[in-house]
PyMOL Python script that loads the backbone (N, CA, C, O; Angstrom):
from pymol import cmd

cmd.read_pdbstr("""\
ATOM      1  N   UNK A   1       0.857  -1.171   0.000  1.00  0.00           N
ATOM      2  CA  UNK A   1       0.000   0.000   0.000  1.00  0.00           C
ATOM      3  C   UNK A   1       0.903   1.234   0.000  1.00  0.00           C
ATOM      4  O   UNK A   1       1.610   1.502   0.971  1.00  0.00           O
ATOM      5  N   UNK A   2       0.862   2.036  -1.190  1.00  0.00           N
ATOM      6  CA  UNK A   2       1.771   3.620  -1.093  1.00  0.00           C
ATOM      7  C   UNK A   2       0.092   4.308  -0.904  1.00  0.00           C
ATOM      8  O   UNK A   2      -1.052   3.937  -1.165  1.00  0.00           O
ATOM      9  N   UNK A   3       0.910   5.797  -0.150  1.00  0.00           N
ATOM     10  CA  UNK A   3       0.203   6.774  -0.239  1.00  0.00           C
ATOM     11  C   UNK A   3       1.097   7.884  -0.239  1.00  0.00           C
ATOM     12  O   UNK A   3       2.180   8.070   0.316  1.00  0.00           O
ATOM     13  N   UNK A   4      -0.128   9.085  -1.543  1.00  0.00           N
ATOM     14  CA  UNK A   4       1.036   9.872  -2.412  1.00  0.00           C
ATOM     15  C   UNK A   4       0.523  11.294  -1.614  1.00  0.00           C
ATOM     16  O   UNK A   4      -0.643  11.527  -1.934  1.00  0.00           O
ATOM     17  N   UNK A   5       1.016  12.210  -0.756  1.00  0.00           N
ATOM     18  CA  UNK A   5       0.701  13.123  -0.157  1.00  0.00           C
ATOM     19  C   UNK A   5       0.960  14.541  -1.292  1.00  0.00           C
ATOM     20  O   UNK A   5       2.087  14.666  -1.773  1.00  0.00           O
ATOM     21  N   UNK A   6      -0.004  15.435  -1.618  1.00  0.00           N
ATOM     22  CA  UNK A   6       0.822  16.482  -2.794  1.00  0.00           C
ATOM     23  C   UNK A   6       0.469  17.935  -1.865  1.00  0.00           C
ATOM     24  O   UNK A   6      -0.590  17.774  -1.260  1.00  0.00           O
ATOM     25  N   UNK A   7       0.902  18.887  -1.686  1.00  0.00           N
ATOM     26  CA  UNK A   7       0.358  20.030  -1.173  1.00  0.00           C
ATOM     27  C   UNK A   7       0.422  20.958  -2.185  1.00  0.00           C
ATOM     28  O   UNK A   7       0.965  20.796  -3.278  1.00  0.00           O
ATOM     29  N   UNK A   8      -0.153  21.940  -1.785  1.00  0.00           N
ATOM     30  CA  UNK A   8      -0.851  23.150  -2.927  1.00  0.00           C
ATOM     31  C   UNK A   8      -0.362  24.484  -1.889  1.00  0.00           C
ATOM     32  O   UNK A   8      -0.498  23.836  -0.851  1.00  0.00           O
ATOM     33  N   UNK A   9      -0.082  25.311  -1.589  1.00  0.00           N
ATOM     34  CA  UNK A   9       0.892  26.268  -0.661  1.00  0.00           C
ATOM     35  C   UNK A   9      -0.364  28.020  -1.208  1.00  0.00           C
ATOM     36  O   UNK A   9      -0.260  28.805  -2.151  1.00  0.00           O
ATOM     37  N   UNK A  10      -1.216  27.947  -0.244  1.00  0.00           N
ATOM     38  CA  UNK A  10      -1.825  29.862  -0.324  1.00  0.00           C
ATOM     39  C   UNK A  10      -0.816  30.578  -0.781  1.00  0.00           C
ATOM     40  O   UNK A  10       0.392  30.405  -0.620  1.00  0.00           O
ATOM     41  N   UNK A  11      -1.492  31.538  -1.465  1.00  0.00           N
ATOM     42  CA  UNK A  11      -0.566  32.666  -2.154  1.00  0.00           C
ATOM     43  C   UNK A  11      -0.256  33.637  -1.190  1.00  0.00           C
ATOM     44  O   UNK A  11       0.553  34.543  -1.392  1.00  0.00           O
ATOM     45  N   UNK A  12      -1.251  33.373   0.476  1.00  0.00           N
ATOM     46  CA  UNK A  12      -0.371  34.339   1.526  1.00  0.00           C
ATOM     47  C   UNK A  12      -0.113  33.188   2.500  1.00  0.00           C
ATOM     48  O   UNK A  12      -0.138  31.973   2.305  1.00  0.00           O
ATOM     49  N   UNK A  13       0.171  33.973   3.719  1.00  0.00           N
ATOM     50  CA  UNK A  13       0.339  33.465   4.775  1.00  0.00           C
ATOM     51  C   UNK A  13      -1.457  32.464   5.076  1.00  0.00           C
ATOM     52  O   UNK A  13      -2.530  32.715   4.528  1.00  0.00           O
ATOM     53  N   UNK A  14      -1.191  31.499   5.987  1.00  0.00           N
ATOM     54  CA  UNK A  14      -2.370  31.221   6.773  1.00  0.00           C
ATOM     55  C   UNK A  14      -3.274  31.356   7.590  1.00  0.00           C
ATOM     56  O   UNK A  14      -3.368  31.026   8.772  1.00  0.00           O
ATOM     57  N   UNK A  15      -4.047  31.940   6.795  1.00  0.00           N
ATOM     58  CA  UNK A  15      -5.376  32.691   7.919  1.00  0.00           C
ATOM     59  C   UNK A  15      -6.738  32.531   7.515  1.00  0.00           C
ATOM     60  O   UNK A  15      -7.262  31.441   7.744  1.00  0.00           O
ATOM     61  N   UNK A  16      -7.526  33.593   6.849  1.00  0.00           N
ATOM     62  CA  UNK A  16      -8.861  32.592   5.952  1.00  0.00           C
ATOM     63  C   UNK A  16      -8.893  32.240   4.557  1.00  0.00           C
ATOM     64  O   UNK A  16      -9.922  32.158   3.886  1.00  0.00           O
ATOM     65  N   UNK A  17      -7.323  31.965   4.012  1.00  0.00           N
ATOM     66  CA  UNK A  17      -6.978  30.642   2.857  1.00  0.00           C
ATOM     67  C   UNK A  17      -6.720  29.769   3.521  1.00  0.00           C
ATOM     68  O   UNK A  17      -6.255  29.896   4.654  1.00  0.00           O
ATOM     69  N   UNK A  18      -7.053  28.292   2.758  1.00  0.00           N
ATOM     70  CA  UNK A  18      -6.649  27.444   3.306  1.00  0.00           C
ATOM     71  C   UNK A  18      -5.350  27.137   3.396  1.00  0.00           C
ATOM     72  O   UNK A  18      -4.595  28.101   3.266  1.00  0.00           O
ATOM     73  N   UNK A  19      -4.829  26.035   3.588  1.00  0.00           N
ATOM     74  CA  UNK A  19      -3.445  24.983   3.008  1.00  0.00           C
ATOM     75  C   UNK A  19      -4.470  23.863   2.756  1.00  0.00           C
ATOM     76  O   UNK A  19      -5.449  23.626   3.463  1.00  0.00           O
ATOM     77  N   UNK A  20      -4.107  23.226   1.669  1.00  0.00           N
ATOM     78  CA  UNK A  20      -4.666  21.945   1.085  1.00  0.00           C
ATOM     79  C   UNK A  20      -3.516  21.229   1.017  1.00  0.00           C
ATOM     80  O   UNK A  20      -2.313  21.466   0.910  1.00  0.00           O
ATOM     81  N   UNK A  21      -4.581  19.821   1.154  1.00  0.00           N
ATOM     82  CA  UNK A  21      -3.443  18.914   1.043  1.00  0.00           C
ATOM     83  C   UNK A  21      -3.677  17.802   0.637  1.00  0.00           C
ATOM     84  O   UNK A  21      -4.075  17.115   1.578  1.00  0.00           O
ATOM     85  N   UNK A  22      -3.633  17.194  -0.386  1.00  0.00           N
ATOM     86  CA  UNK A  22      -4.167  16.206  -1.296  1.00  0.00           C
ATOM     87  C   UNK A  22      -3.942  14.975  -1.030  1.00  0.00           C
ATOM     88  O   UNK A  22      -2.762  14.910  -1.374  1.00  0.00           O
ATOM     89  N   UNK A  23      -4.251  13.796  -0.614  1.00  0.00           N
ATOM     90  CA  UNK A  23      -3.561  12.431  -0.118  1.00  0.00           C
ATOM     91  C   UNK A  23      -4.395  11.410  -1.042  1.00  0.00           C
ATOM     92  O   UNK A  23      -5.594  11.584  -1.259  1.00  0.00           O
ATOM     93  N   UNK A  24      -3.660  10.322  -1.573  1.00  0.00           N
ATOM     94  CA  UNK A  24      -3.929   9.183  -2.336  1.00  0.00           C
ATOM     95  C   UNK A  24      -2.985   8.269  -1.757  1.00  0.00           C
ATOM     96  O   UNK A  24      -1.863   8.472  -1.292  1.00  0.00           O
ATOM     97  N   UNK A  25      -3.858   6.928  -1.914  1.00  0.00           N
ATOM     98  CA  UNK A  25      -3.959   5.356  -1.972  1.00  0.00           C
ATOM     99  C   UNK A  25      -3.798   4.435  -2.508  1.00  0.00           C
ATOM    100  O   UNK A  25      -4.564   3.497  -2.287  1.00  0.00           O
ATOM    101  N   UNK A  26      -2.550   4.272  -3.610  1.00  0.00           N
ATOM    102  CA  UNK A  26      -2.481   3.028  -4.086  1.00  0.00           C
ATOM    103  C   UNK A  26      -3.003   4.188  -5.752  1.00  0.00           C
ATOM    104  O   UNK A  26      -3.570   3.688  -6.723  1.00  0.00           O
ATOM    105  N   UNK A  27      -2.703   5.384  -5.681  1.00  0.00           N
ATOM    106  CA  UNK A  27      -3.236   5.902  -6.992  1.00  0.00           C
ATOM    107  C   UNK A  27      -4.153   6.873  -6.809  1.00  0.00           C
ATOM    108  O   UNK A  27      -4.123   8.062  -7.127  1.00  0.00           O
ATOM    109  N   UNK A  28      -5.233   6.019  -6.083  1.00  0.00           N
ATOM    110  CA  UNK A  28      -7.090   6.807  -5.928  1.00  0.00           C
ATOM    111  C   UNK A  28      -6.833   7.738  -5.129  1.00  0.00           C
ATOM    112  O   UNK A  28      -5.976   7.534  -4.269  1.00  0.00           O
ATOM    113  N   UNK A  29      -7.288   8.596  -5.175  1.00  0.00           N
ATOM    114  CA  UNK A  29      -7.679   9.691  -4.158  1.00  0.00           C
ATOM    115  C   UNK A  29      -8.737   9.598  -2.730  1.00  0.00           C
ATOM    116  O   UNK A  29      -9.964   9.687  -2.732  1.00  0.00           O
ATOM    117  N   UNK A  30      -8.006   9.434  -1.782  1.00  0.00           N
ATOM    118  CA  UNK A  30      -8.322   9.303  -0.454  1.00  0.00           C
ATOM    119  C   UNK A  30      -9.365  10.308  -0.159  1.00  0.00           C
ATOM    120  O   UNK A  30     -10.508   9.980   0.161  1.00  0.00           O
ATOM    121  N   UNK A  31      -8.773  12.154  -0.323  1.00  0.00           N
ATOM    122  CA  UNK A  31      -9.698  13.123   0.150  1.00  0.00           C
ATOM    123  C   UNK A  31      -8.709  14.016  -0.219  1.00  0.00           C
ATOM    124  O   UNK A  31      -7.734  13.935  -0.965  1.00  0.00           O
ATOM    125  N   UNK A  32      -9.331  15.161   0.690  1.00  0.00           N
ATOM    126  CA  UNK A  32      -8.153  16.559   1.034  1.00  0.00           C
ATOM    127  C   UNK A  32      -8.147  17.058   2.689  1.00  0.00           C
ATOM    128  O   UNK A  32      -9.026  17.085   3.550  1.00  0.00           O
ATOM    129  N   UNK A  33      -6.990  17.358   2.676  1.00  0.00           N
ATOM    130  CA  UNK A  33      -7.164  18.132   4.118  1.00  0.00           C
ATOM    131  C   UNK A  33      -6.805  19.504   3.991  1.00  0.00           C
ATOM    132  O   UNK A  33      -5.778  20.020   3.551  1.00  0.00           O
ATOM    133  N   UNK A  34      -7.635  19.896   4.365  1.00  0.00           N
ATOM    134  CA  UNK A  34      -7.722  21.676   4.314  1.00  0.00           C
ATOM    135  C   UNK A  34      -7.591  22.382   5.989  1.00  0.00           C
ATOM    136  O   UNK A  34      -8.428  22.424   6.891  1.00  0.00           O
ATOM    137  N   UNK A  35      -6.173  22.886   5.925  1.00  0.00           N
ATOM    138  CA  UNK A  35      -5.652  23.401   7.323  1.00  0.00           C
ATOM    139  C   UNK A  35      -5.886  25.142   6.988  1.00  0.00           C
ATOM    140  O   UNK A  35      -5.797  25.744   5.918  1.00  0.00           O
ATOM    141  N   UNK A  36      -6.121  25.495   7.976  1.00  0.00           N
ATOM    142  CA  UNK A  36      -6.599  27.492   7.761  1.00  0.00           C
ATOM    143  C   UNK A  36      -6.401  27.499   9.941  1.00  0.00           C
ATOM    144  O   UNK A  36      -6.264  26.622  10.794  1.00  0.00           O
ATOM    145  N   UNK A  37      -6.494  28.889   9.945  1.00  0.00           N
ATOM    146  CA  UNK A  37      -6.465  29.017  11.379  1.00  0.00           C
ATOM    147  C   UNK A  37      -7.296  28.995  11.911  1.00  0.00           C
ATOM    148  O   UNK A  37      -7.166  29.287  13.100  1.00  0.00           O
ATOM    149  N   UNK A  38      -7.928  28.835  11.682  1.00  0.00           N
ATOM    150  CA  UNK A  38      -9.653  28.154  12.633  1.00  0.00           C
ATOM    151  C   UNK A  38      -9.390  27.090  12.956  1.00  0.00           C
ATOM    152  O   UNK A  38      -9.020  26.892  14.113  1.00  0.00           O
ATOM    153  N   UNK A  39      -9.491  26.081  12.068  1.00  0.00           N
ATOM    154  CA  UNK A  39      -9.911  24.957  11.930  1.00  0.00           C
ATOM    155  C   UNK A  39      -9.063  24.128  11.091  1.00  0.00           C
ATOM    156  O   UNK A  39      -8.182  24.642  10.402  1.00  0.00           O
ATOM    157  N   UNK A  40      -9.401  22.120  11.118  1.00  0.00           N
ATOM    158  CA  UNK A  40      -8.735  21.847  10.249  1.00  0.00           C
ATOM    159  C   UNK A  40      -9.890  20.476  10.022  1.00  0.00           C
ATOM    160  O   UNK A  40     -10.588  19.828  10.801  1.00  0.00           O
ATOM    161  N   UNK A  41      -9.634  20.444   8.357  1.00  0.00           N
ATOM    162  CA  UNK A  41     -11.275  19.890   7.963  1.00  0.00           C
ATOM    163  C   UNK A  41     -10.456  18.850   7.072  1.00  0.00           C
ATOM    164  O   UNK A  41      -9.397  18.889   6.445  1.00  0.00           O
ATOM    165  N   UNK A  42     -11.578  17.778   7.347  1.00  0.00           N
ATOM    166  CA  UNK A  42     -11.111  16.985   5.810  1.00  0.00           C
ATOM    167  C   UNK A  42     -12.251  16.326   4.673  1.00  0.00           C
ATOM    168  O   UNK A  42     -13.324  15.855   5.052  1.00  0.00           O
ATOM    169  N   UNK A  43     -12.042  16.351   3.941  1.00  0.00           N
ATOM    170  CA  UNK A  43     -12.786  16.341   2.447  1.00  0.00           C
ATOM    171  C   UNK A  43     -12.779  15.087   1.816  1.00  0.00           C
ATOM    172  O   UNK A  43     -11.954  15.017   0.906  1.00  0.00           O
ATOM    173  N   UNK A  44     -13.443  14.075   2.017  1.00  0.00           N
ATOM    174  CA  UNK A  44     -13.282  12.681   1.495  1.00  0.00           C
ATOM    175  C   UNK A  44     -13.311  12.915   0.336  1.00  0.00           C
ATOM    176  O   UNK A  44     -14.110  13.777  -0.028  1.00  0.00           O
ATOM    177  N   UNK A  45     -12.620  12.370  -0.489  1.00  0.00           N
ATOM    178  CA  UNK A  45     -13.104  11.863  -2.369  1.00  0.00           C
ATOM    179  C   UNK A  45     -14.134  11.402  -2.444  1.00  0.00           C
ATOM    180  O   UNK A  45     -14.608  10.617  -1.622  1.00  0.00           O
ATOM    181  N   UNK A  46     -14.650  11.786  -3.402  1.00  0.00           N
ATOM    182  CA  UNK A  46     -16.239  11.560  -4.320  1.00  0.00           C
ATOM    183  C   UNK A  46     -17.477  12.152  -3.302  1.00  0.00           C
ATOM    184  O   UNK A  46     -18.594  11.635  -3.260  1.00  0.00           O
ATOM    185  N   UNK A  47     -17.040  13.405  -2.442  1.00  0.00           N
ATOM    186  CA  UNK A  47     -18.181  13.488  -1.768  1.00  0.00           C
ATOM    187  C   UNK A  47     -17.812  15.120  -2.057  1.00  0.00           C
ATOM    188  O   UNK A  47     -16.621  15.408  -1.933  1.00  0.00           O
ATOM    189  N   UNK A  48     -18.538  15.962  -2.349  1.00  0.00           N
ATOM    190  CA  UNK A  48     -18.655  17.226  -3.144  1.00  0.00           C
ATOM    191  C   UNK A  48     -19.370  18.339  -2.091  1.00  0.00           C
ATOM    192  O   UNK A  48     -19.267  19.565  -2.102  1.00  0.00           O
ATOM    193  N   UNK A  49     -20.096  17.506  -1.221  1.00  0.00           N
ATOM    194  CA  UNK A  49     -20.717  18.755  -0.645  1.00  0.00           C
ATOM    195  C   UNK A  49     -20.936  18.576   1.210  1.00  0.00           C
ATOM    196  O   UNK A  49     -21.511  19.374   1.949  1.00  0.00           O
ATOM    197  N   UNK A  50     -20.278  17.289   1.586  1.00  0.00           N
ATOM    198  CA  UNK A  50     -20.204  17.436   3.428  1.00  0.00           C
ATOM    199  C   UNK A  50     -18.505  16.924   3.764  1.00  0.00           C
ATOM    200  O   UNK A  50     -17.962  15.894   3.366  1.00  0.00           O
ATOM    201  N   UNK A  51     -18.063  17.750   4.413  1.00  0.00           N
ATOM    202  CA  UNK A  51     -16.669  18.198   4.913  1.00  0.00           C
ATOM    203  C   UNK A  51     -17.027  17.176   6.438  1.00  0.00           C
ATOM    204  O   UNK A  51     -18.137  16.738   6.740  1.00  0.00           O
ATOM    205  N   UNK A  52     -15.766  16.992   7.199  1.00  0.00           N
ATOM    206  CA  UNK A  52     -15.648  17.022   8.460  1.00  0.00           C
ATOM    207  C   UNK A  52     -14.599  18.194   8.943  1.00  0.00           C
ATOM    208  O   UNK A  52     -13.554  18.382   8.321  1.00  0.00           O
ATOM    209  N   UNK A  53     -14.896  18.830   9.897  1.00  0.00           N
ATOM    210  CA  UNK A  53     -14.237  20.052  10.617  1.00  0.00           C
ATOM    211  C   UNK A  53     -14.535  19.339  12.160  1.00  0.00           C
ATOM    212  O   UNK A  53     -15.445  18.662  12.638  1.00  0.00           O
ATOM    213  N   UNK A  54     -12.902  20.033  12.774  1.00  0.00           N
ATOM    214  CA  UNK A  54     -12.443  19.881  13.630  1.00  0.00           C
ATOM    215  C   UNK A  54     -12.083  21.443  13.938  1.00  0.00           C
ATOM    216  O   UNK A  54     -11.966  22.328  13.091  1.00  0.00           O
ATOM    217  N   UNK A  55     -11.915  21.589  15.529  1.00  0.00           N
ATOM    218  CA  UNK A  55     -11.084  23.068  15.750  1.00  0.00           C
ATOM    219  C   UNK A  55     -10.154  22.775  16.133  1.00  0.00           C
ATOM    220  O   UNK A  55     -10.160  21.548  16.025  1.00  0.00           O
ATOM    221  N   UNK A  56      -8.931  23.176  16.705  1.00  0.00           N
ATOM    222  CA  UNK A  56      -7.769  22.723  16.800  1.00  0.00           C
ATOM    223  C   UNK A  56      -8.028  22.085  17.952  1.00  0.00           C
ATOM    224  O   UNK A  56      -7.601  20.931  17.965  1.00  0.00           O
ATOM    225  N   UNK A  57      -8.842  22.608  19.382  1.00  0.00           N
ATOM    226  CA  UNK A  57      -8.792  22.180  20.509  1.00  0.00           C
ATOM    227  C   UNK A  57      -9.309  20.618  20.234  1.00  0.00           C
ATOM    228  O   UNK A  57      -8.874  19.726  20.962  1.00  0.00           O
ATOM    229  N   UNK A  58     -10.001  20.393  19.445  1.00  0.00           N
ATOM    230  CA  UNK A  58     -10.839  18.925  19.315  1.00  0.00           C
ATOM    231  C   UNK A  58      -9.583  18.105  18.714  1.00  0.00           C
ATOM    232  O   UNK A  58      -9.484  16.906  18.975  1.00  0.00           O
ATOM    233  N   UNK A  59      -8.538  18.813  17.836  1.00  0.00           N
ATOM    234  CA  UNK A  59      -7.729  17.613  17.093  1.00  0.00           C
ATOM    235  C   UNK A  59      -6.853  17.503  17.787  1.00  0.00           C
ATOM    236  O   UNK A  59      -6.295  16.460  17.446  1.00  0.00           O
ATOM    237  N   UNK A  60      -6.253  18.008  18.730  1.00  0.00           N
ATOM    238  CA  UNK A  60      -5.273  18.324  19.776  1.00  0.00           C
ATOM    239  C   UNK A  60      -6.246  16.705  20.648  1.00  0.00           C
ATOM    240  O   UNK A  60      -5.982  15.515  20.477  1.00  0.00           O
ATOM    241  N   UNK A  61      -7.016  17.139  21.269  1.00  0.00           N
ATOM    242  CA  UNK A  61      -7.514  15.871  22.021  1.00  0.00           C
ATOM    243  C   UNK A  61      -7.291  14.867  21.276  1.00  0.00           C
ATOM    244  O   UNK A  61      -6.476  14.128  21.830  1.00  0.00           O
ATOM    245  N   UNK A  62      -7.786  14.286  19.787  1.00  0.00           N
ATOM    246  CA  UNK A  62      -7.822  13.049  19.124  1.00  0.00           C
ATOM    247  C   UNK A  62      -6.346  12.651  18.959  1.00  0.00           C
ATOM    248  O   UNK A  62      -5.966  11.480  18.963  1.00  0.00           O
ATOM    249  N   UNK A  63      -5.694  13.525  18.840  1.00  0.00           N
ATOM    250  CA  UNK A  63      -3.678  13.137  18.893  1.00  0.00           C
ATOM    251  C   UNK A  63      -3.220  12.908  19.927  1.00  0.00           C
ATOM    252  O   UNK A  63      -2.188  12.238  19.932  1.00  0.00           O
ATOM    253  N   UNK A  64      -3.868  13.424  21.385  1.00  0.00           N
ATOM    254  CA  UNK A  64      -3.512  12.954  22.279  1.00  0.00           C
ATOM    255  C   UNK A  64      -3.715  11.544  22.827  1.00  0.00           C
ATOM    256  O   UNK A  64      -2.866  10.787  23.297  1.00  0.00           O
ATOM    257  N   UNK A  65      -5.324  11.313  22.628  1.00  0.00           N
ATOM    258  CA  UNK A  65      -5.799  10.323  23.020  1.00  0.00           C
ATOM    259  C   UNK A  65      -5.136   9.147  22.107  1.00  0.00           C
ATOM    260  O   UNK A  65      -4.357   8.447  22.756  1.00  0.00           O
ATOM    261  N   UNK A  66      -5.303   8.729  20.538  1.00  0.00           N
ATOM    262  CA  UNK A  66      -5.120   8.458  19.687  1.00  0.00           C
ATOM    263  C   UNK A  66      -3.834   8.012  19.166  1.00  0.00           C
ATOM    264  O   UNK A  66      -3.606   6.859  18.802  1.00  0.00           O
ATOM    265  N   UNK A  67      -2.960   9.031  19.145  1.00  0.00           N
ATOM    266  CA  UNK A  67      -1.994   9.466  18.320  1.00  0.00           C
ATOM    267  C   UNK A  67      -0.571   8.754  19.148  1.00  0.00           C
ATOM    268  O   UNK A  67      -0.221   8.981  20.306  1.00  0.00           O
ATOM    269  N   UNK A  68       0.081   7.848  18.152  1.00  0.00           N
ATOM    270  CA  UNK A  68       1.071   7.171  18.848  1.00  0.00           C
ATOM    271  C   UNK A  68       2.681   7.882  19.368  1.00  0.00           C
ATOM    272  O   UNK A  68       3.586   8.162  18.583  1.00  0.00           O
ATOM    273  N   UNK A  69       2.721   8.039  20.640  1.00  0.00           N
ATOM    274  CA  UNK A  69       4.003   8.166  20.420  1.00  0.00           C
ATOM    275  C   UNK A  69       5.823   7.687  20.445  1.00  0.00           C
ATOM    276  O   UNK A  69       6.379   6.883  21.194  1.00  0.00           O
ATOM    277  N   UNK A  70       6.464   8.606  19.227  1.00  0.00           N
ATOM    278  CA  UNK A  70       7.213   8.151  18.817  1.00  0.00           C
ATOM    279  C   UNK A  70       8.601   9.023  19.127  1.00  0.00           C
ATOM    280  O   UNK A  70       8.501  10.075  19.757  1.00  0.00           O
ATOM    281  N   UNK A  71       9.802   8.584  18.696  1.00  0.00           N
ATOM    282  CA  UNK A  71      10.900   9.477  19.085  1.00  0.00           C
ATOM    283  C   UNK A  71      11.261  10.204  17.715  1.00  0.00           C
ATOM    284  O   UNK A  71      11.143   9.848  16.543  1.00  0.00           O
ATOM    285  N   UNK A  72      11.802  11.489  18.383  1.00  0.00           N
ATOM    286  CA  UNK A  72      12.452  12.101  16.808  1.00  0.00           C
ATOM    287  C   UNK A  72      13.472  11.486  16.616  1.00  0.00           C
ATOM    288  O   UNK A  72      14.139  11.698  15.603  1.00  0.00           O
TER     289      UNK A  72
END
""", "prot")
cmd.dss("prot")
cmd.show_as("cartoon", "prot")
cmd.util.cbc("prot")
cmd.orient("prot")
């Protein structure tokens, strides 16, 4: 299983543009993740019109709880 990560970089800094970030599976397209300073949302493939959004305080919990840790 590869997965191909591509990013797309706002023409400013990050604030209400996003950062996108494109991730694929073996080829197919997984979704997008769209980081801005609010929030950080992600965009499944083949679905055009319902997002999931997170605020930072909520993804901060799911990395904590969740999120393995490792050494640099």
């Amino acid at each position: 299983m590869t997965h191909q990560v591509s990013v797309q970089f706002p023409k400013l800094n990050i604030g209400h543009s996003d950062f996108h970030i494109s991730i694929k599976k073996n080829g197919a397209k997984m979704g997008e993740l769209l980081i801005s300073q609010g929030n950080i949302e992600w965009w499944p493939a083949g679905n055009s019109r319902r997002k999931k959004r997170l605020k930072w305080s909520e993804f901060e919990v799911i990395f904590e709880q969740y999120g393995k840790t490792v050494k640099n």
